[in-house]
C-alpha positions as CSV (number, residue, x, y, z in Angstrom):
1,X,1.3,-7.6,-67.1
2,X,-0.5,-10.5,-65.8
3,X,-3.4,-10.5,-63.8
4,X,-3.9,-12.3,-60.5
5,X,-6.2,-15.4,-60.2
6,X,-7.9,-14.4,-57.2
7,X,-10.3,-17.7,-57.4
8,X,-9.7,-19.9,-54.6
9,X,-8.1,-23.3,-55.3
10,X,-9.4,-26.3,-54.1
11,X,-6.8,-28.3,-52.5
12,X,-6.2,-31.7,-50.2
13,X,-9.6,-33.0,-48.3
14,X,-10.8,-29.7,-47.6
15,X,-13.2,-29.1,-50.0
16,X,-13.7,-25.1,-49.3
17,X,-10.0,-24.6,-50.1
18,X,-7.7,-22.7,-48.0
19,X,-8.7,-19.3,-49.5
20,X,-12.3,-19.7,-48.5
21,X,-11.2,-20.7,-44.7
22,X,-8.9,-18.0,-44.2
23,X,-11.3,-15.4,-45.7
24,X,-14.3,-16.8,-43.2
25,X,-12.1,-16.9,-40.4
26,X,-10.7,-13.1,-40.7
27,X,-14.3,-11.6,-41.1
28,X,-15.2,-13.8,-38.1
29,X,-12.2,-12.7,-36.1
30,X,-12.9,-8.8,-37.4
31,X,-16.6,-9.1,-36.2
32,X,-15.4,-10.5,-32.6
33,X,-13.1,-8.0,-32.3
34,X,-15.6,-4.7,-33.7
35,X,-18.8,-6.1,-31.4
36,X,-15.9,-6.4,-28.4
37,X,-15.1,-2.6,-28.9
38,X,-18.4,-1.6,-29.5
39,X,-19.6,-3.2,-26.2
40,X,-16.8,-1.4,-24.5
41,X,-17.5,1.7,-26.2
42,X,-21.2,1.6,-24.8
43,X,-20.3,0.7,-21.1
44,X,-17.6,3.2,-20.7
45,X,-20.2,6.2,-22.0
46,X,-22.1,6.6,-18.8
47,X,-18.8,6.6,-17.0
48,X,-17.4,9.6,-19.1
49,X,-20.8,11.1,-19.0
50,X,-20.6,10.4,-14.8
51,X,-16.6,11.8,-14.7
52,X,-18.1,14.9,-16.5
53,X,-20.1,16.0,-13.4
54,X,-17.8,14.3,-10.8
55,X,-14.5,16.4,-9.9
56,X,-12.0,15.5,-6.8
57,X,-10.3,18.4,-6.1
58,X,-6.5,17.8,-5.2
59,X,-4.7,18.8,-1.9
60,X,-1.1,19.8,-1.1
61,X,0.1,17.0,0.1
62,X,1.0,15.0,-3.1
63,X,1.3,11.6,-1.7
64,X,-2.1,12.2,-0.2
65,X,-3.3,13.5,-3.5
66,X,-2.2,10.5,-5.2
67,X,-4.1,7.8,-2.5
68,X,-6.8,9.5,-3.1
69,X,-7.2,10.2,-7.3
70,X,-5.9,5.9,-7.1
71,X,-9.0,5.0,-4.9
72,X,-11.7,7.8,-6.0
73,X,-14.4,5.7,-8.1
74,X,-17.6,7.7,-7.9
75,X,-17.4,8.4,-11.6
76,X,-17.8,4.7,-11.9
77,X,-20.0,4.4,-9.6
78,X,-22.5,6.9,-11.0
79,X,-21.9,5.4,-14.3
80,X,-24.9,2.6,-14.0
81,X,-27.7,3.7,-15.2
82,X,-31.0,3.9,-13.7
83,X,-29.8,5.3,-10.2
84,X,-32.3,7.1,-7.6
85,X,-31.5,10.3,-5.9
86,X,-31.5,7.7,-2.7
87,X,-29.0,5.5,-4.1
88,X,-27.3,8.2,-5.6
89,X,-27.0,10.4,-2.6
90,X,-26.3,6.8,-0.8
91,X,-22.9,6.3,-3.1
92,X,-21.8,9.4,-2.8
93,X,-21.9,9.1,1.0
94,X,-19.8,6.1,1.1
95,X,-17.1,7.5,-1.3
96,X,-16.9,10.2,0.9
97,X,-16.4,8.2,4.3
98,X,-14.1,5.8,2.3
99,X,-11.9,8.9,0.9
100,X,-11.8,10.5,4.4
101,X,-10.7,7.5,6.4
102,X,-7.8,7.4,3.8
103,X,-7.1,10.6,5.1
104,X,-7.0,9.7,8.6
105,X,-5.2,7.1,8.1
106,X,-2.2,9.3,6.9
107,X,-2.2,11.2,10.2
108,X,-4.7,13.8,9.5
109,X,-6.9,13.1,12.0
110,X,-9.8,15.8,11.2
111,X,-9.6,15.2,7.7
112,X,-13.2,16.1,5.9
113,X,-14.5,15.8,2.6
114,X,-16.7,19.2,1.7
115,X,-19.1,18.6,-1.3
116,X,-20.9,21.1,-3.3
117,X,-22.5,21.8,-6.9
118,X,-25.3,20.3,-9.0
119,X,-23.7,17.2,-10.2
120,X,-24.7,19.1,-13.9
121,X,-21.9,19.6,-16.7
122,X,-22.9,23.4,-15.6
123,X,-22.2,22.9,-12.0
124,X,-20.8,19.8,-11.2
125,X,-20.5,17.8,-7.8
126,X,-17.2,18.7,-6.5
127,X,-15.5,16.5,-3.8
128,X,-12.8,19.5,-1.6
129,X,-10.8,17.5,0.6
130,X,-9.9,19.5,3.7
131,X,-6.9,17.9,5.3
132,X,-6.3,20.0,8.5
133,X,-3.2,19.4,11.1
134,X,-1.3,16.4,11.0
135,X,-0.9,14.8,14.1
136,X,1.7,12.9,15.9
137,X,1.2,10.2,18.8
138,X,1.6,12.2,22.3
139,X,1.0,10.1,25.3
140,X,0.1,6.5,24.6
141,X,-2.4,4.5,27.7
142,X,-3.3,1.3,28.0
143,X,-6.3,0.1,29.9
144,X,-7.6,-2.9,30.7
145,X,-4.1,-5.1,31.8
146,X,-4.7,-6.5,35.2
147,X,-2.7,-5.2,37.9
148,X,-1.5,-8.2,39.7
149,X,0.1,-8.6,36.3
150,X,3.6,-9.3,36.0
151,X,6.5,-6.9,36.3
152,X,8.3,-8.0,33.2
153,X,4.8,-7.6,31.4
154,X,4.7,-4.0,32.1
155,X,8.2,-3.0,32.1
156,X,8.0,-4.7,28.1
157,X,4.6,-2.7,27.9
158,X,6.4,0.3,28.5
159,X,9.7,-0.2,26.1
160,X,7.1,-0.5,23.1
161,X,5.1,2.3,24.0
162,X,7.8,4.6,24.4
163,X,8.8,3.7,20.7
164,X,6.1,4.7,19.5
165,X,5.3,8.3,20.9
166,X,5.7,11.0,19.0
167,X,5.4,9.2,15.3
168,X,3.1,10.4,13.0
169,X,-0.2,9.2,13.5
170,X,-0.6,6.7,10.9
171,X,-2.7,4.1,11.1
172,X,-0.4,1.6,10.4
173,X,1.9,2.5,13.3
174,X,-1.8,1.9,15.4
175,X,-2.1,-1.5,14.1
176,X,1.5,-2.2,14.8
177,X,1.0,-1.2,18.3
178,X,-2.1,-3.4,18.8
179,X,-0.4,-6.1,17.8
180,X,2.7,-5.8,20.0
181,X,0.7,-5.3,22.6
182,X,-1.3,-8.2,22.3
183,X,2.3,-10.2,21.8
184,X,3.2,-9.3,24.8
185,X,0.0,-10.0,26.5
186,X,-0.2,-13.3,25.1
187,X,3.1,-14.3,25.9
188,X,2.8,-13.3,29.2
189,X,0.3,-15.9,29.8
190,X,-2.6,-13.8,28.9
191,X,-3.8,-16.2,26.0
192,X,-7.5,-14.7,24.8
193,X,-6.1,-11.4,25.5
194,X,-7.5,-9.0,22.4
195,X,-8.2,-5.1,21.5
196,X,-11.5,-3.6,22.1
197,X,-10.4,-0.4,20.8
198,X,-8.5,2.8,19.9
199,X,-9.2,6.3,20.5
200,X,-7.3,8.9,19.8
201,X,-8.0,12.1,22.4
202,X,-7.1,15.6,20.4
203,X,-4.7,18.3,21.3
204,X,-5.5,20.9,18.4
205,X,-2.6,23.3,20.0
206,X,-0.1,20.9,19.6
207,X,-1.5,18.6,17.0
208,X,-0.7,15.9,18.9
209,X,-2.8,13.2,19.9
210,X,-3.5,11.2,23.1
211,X,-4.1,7.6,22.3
212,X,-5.9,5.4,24.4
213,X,-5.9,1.1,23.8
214,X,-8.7,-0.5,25.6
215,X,-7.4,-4.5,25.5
216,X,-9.3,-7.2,27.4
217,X,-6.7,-9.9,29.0
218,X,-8.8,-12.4,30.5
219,X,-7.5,-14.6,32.9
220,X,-3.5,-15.8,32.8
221,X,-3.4,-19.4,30.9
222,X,-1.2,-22.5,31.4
223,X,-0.4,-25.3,29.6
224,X,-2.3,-28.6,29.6
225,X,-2.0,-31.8,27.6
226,X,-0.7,-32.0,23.9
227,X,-2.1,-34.1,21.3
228,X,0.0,-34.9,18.2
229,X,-2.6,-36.5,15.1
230,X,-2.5,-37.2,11.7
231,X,1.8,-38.6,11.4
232,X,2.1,-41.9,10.3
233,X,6.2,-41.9,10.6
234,X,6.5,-40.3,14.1
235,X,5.3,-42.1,17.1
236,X,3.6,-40.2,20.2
237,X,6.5,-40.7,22.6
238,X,8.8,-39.1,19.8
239,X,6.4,-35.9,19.4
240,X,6.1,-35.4,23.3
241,X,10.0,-35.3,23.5
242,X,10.1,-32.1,21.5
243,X,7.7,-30.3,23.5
244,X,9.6,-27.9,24.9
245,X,7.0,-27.3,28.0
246,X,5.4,-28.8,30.9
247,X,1.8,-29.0,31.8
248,X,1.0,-26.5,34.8
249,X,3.4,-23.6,32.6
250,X,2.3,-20.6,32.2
251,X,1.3,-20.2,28.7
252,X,3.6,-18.1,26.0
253,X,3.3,-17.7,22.7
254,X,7.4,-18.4,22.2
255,X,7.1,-22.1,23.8
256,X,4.5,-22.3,20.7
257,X,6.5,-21.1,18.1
258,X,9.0,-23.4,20.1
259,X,6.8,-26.6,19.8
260,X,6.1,-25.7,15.9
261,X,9.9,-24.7,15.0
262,X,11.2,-28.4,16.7
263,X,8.7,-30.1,14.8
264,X,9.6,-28.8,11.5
265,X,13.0,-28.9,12.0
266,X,13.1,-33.0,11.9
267,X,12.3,-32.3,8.3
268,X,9.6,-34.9,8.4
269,X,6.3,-32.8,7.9
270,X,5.3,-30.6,5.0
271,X,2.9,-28.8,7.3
272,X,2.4,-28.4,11.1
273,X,-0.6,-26.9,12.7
274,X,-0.8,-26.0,16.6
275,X,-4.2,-25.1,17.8
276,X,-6.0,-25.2,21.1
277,X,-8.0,-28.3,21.6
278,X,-11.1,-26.8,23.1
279,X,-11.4,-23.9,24.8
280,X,-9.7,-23.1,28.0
281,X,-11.7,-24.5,31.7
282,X,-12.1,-22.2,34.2
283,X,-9.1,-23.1,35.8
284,X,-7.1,-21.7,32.9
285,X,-5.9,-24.5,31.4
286,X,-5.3,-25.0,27.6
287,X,-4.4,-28.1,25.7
288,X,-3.3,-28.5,22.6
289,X,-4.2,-30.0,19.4
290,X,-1.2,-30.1,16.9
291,X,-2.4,-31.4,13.8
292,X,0.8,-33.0,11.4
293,X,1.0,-33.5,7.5
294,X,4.2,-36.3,6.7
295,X,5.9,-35.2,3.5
296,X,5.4,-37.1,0.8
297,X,7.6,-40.6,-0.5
298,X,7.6,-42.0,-3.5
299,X,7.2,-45.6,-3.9
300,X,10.2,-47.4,-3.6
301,X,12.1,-47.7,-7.7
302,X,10.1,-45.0,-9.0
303,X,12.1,-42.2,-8.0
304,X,12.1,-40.4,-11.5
305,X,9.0,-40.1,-14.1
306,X,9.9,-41.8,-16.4
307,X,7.1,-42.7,-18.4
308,X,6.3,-38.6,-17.9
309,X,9.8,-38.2,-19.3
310,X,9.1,-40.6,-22.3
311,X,6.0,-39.0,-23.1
312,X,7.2,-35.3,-23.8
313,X,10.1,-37.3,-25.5
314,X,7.4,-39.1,-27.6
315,X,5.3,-35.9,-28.2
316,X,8.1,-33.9,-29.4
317,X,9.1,-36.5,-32.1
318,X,5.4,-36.5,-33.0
319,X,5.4,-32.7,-33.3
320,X,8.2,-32.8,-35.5
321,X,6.9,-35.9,-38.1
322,X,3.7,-33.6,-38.4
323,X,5.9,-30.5,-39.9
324,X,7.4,-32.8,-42.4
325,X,6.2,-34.8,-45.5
326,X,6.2,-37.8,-43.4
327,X,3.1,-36.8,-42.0
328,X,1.1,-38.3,-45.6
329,X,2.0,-41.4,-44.7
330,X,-1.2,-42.5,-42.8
331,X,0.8,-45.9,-42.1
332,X,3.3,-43.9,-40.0
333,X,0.5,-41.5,-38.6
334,X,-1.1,-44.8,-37.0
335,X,2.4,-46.2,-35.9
336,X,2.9,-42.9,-34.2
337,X,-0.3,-42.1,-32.7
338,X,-1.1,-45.0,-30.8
339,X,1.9,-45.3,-28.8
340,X,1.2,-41.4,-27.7
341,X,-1.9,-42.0,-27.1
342,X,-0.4,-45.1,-24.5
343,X,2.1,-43.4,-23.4
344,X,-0.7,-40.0,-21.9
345,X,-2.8,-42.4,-20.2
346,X,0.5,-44.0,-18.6
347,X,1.8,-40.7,-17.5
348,X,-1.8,-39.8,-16.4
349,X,-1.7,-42.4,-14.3
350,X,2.0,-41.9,-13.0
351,X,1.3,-38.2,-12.3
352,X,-2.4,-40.0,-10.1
353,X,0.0,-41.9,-7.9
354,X,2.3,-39.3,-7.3
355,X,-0.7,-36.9,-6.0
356,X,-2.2,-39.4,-4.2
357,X,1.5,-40.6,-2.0
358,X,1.8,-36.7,-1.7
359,X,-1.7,-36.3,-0.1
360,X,-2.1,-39.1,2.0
361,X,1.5,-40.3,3.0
């Protein structure tokens, strides 16, 4: 049996031969990868060491349980080395107000975290959460709407109030409530209308749960003047048209959406932006500033990229030449090269143009 010439073989311009390149490139690539593991082999040592002396305790509720094992990272956290007992007792703190407001948030509105142990392998630091009742919404009040408001206002105040008593008391059914409320507010005229706050008042008996919205209308708005900037292809007389108000209207936030739903339908501006101009006088008037991008048009023949086209055309060929034999031929490399190398700077200079009509025109 033969043996194997294991030599390297010096071949073509490169004088270390293939055998040496490949051979220097693998015990490269085999060091990368070994220092890569090594590093992550150190970092994630304190973190087992932390997880160790760290335990979350689970609760009944499983979807509960699974919020909070997918957002508890104290083990983490008491990974980095070098921490005080102040910071340390400081972390620790904010994982437990973080975990218990994702309790809360699930309807358990007396939700606590208990904490004992050493934080020692011995005794560790256990986190107990303590769910408690869940609660659902009881009577929902609202304070802060002016009186002399509309009837409509409050009859439409009372409709999405009355949909939401007796869900669970989740905080997203809280945000949703804010922000009807504040839609109906607003389009009642009540423009800066916003929510100072929500309190929930606690009937343990019934687990149910008062909740109180403290909103601040301000005064009712009305429509000013509306000035249309930035469109080069629509002219002022043509933008007023589609205003579908008056000045002296009471503001809504429908006639907005109105205003920005006309404008976009002429299928003439990529973007549309309505805004108040400045902020409303004392007499309660706003004007608007509605700021217009045009969509973008090509120069007139140059519809299709064509030198773009012709240069993945011209890149492919050259692709393929260089997996042949051709590729020896450094007569044919030249012949090949320098109309690629034309045919880049042409399509950079195509795909320029294009960005530049799509930005400014």
């Amino acid at each position: 049996m033969s043996s194997i010439d294991k030599t390297p073989k010096i071949e073509g311009p490169d004088l270390l031969g293939p055998g040496h390149y490949h051979n220097w490139h693998d015990s490269l690539k085999s060091s990368v990868i070994m220092a890569a593991i090594a590093l992550s082999i150190g970092s994630m040592a304190p973190i087992a060491a932390a997880a160790d002396i760290v335990v979350l305790e689970t609760v009944e509720d499983r979807r509960v349980a699974t919020l909070l094992e997918t957002h508890f990272s104290l083990p983490l956290l008491l990974g980095k080395v070098g921490l005080s007992a102040a910071e340390t007792d400081a972390v620790v703190a904010a994982e437990v107000t973080r975990l218990t407001a994702l309790m809360t948030a699930q309807g358990y509105l007396e939700a606590r975290i208990d904490i004992s142990g050493g934080a020692t392998e011995a005794d560790p630091l256990r986190l107990t959460p303590v769910l408690g009742a869940r609660y659902r919404i009881g009577e929902i009040r609202v304070e802060g709407v002016p009186p002399q408001s509309a009837p409509q206002l409050r009859a439409a105040l009372e409709v999405l109030l009355s949909k939401q008593e007796g869900r669970t008391a989740l905080r997203t059914v809280v945000d949703d409530l804010g922000r009807g409320l504040l839609f109906e507010l607003r389009q009642a005229s009540f423009a800066e209308a916003v929510l100072r706050d929500a309190d929930f008042s606690l009937d343990r008996g019934a687990a149910s749960a008062e909740l109180v919205l403290s909103v601040d209308a301000g005064p009712p708005m009305r429509f000013g003047d509306v000035d249309f900037r930035g469109s080069l292809r629509m002219e002022e007389a043509e933008a007023q048209a589609l205003v579908p108000f008056r000045p002296g209207d009471p503001y809504s936030v429908t006639s907005v959406d109105a205003l920005r739903g006309a404008l976009d339908g002429t299928g003439l501006f990529r973007r549309v932006r309505v805004e108040t101009a400045v902020a409303p006088d004392k007499s309660g008037v706003i004007d608007l500033s509605v700021r217009l991008w045009d969509k973008a048009q090509l120069p007139v023949g140059e519809a299709q990229p064509r030198i773009l086209l012709a240069t993945i055309v011209g890149l492919g060929l050259l692709q393929t030449v260089r997996m042949s034999s051709l590729w020896r031929r450094t007569v044919l490399r030249r012949l090949l090269i320098v109309p690629a190398v034309v045919l880049i700077g042409g399509s950079a200079l195509e795909v320029a143009q294009r960005l530049h009509w799509f930005l400014y025109h």
